[in-house]
C-alpha positions in Angstrom: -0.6 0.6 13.5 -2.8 -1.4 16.1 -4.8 -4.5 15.9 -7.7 -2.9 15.8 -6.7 -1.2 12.1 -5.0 -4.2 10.9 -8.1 -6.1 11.4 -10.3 -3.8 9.6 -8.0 -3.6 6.7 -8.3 -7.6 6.5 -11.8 -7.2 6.6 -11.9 -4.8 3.3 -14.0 -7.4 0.7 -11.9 -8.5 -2.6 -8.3 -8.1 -0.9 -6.3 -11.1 -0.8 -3.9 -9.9 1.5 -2.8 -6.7 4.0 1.3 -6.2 5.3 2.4 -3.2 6.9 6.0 -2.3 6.3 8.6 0.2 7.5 9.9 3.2 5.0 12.2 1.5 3.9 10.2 -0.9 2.6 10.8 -3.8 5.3 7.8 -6.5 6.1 6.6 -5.8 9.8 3.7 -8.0 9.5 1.5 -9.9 6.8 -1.4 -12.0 5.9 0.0 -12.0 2.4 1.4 -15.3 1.3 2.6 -14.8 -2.0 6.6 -13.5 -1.2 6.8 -11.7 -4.5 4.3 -9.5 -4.2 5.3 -8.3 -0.7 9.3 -7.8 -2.2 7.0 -5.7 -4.6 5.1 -3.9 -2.2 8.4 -3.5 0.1 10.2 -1.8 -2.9 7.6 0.5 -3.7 7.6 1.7 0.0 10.7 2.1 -0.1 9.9 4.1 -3.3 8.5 6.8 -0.9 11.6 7.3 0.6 13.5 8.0 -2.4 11.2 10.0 -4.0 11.0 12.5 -0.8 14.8 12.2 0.6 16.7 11.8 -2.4 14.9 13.3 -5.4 13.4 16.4 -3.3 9.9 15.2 -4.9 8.2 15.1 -1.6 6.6 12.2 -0.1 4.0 10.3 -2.1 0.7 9.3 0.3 -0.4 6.9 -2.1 1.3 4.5 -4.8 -0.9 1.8 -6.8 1.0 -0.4 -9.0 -1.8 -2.3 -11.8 -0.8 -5.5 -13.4 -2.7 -7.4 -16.3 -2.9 -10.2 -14.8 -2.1 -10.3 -11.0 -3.1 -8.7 -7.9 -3.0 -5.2 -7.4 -0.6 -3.2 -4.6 -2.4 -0.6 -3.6 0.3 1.2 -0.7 -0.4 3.9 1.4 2.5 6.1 3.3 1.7 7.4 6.9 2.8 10.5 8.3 5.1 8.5 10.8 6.6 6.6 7.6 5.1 3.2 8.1 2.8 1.9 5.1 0.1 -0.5 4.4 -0.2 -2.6 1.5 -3.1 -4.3 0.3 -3.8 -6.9 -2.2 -6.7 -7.1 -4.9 -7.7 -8.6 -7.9 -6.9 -6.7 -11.1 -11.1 -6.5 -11.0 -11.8 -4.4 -8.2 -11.4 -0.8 -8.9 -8.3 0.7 -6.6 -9.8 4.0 -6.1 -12.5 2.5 -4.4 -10.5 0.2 -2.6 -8.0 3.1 -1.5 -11.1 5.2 -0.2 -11.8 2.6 2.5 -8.1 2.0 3.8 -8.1 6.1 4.0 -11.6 5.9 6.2 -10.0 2.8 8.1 -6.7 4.6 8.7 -7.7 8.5 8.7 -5.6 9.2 5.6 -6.7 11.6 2.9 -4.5 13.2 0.5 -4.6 14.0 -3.3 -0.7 13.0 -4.2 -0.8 9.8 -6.5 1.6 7.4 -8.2 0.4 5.0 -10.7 2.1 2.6 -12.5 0.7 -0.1 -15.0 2.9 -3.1 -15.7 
């Protein structure tokens, strides 16, 4: 992913953070400051792995994990298996959120993983 891309994700109003990680779930780069939530975005990444190489489910594109009371991971899986995770209040609706990183990063595909904590 280029600067160029990173820089527009940052710009995305409401996120309180963009990292971009390997498949396997690994932190290339981050604004994010809070550790937890990028070992939480790194294991769901990682998530996409497992779900396409070991469970023969195929590859999510998209995985959004909600909590109650923290910041959302909204993660989407490129083609090349890098992934971008962004953070946002609990507030600001996901879907919408997840449109922009797809018209940012050219991404647009209907497979979904949700969670709630």
């Amino acid at each position: 992913m280029d600067k160029k891309i990173f820089g527009q994700l940052q710009k995305i109003k409401g996120i309180s953070g963009v990292s971009i990680l390997d498949d396997m779930g690994a932190t290339l780069h981050t604004t994010m400051k809070d550790h937890q939530l990028n070992e939480i975005a790194g294991f769901l990444a990682g998530i996409g792995s497992l779900l396409e190489k070991d469970l023969k489910l195929g590859k999510p594109s998209r995985i959004i994990l909600k909590s109650p009371k923290d910041d959302s991971v909204i993660i989407h899986i490129n083609d090349d298996n890098n992934a971008v995770a962004l953070f946002a209040p609990r507030r600001l609706a996901s879907s919408l959120i997840s449109r922009k990183i797809e018209n940012i990063i050219g991404v647009w595909n209907e497979d979904l993983i949700s969670c709630e904590t």
